[in-house]
N, C-alpha and C positions, 0 to 999 in steps of 0.2 A: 283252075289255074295251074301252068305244071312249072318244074324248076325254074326255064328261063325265064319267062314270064313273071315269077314270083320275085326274082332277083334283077331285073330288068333294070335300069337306068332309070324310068318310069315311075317301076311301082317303088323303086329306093327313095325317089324324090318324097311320094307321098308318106312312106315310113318317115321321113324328116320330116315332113308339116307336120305327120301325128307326134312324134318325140318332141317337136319344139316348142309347141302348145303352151302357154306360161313358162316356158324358160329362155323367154326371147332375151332377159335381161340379165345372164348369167356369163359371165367372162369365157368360160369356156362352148359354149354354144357360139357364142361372137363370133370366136375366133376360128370354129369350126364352119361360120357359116361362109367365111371370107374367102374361100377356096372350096368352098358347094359342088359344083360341077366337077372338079378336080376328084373330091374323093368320093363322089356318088360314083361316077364312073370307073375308077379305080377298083373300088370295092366292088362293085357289078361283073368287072374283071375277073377279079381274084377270085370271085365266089360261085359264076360261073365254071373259071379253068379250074377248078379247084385246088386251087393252091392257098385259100381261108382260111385261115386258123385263129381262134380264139387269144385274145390277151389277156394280161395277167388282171385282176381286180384291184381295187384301192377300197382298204377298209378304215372306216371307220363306226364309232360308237354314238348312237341317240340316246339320249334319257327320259323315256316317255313313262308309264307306269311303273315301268323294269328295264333296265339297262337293255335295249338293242345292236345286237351286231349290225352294220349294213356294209355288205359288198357291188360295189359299184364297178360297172364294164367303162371301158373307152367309149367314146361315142362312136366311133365307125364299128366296133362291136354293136353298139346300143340301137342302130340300123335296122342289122340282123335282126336283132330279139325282134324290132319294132310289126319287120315283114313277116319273121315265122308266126307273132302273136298275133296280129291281125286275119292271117289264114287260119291257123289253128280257132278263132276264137268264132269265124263264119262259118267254118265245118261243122263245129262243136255244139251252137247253138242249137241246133234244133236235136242233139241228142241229150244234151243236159236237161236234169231233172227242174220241173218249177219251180220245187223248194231248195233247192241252191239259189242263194242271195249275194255272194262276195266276186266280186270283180265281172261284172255283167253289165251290160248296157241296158238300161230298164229294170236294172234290180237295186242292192244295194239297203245298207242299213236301216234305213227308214220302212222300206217296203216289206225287210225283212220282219221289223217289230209290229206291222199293221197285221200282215200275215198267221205271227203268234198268236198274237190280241185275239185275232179273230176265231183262232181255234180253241184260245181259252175261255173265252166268253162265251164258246158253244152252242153252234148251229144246233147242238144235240139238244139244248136246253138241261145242261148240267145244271147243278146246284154247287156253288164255287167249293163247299166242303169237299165235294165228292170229284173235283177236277183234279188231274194232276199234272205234274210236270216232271219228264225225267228228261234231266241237262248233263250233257258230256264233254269234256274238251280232248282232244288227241296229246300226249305227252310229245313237247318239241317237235312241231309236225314237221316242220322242213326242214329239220334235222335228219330227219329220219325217213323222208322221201327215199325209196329204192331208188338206182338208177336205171337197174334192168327191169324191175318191173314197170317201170316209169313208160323205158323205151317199146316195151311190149305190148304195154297198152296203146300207147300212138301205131305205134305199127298196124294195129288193128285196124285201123280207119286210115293210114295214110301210107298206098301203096308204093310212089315212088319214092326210090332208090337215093335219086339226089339229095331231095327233101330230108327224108330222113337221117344223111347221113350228116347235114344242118343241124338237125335237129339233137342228134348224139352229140353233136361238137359244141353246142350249145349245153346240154345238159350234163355232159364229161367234164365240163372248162371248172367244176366247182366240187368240191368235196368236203365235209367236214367231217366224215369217218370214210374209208372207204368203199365208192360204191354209192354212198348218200350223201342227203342234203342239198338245198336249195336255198339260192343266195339271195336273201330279202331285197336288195336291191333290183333285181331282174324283172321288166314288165315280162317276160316268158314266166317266169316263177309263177306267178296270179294265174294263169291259163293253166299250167303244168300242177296247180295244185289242185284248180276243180276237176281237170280231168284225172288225177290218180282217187280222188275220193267221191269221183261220180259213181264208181264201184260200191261206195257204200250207199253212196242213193239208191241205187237201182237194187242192192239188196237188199233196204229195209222197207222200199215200196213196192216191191215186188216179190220179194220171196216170204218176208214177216208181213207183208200187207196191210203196216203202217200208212194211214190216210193223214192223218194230224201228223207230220215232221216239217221240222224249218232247221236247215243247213245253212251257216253264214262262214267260210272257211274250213275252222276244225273244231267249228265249237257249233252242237247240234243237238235241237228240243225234242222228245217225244210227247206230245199230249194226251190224257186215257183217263179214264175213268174208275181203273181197277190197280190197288199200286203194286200190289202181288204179280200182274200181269207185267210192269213196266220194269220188278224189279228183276222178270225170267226172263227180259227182252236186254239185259246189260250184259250177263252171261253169252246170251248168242251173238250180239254182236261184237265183243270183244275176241270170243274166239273167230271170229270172220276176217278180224281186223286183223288177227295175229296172222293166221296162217295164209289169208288172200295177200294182206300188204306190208304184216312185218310192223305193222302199228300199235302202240301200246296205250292204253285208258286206265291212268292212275287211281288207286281205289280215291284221294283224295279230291279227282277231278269229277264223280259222278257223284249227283246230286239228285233228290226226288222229293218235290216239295209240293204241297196244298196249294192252288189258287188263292187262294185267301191269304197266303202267307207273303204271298207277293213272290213273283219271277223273274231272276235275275239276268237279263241277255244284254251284250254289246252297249253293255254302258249304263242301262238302264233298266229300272224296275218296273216291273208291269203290274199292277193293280186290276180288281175287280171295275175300280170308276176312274181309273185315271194310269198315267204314265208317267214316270218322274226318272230324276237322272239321279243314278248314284252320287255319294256323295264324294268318292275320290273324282270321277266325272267332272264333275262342277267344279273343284280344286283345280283339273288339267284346263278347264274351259278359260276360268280366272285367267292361268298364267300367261295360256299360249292366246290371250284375246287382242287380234294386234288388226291392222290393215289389213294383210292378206288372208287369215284367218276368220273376218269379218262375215261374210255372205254365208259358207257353211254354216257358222252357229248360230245365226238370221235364221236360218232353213231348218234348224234343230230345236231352236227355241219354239218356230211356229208351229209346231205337230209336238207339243207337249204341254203337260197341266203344273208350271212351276212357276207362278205368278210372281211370287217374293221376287226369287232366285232371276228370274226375265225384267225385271226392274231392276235390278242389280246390275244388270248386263246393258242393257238399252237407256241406262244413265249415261253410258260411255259412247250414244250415239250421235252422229250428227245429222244435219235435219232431211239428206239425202237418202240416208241410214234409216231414217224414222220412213219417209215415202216406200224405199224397199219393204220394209218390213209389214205396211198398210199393204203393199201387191200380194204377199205371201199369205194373210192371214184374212181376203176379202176372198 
């Protein structure tokens, strides 16, 4: 697809059917949708002649585990992201690594933890004593996204001119030091984050020759059998991290722990015979358990061994609620 094409009248429509997807009933989606044709074309316009320029963001704060920043675009901004992240993420597919799991179509949390499971449990036929686990998280990753290394790396796979100069005007519109950072708000930001840390896939599968790795963002398992081996693989990748992407790994963020002791990823603890949800987890599930939050923790409940804690939850169902949940678990 080349610039026109991407920015087309067309393809902007269908970047709005993807952007509006569940937010049909959102006051300002409404009222953007009320004049559709007006600034699809408008913006097609602009972005074409290039005369596009980014608007300012509206921030505000979520309270999920840890206070979150969110920087949120305009919706005729939110277009943009919608068409450069749909081509960036059909390019990209087939160069991104298997074990990257976060913002994928066919991936994703669940698949991420089956993934682990399976390498902890050990095709090798480990004995769980002798399993191990080394877990890393990146210290404030989208904080500290380069922007030129960012830009350098798309450049590498996306020759034209126009595109990428979207693409900078996209990735320039946001700073939190400068030069860096990525504005949690941005469906680009999800794309622009696997590809700045697909570099670290392809380093630790191919140059340390790591088999056993599961990537889910910036938080990433090595599985081994030897811990001496896992704790000389922290060293190499950190200095990879430093000097390829300016990336830092807090000594308090890496961990290297027994199978047996149970492993901690994305919410939940892995076990030898089972999978269970942390217990801050279960507190967030509690609170935020509402109508729209319903079918997700459906979906999370039924690929886990927490029977108490899922009676607790499916008290709160009704008998539509109860049939869902019979499809998921038959």
């Amino acid at each position: 697809m080349n610039f026109n094409e991407l920015f087309s009248p067309d393809n902007l429509f269908n970047a709005w059917f993807a952007y509006r997807r569940g937010k049909t009933k959102k006051f300002a989606v409404m009222v953007f949708e009320r004049n559709i044709e007006r600034e699809v074309f408008s913006l097609s316009a602009d972005v074409i002649s290039g005369f596009y320029r980014h608007g300012v963001y509206h921030r505000f704060s979520v309270q999920d585990v840890k206070n979150r920043e969110i920087n949120t675009a305009t919706i005729r901004d939110k277009l943009v992201h919608q068409a450069i992240h749909d081509f960036l993420a059909e390019k990209y597919e087939k160069i991104f690594s298997d074990h990257s799991f976060s913002s994928r179509i066919g991936k994703g949390t669940d698949k991420a933890i089956n993934k682990l499971s399976f390498f902890l449990r050990g095709e090798n036929g480990w004995h769980y004593g002798r399993c191990f686990a080394l877990k890393c998280d990146i210290k404030k990753y989208f904080d500290n996204i380069d922007h030129n290394i960012l830009i350098g790396l798309i450049h590498r796979e996306i020759a034209d001119k126009n595109i990428m100069n979207i693409i900078r005007e996209i990735i320039k519109s946001f700073e939190k030091e400068k030069n860096r950072g990525l504005p949690l708000g941005n469906v680009t930001s999800q794309i622009f984050a696997n590809i700045y840390l697909n570099e670290l896939d392809c380093f630790v599968e191919k140059i340390l020759k790591v088999k056993k790795y599961v990537r889910y963002n910036d938080d990433f398992v090595i599985v081994g059998g030897n811990k001496r081996t896992l704790e000389a693989a922290i060293d190499v990748i950190r200095k990879f991290l430093t000097q390829k992407l300016k990336l830092i790994i807090p000594k308090n963020k890496v961990t290297i722990r027994k199978f047996d002791w149970g492993i901690e990823f994305l919410g939940r603890i892995i076990l030898p015979n089972a999978v269970i949800l942390r217990r801050q987890t279960k507190t967030k599930i509690v609170r935020n358990f509402s109508k729209r939050s319903k079918s997700s923790y459906l979906g999370l409940l039924a690929n886990l061994n927490e029977f108490k804690f899922s009676r607790k939850l499916l008290a709160k169902l009704t008998l539509a609620d109860w049939d869902k949940f019979d499809m998921m678990t038959t």
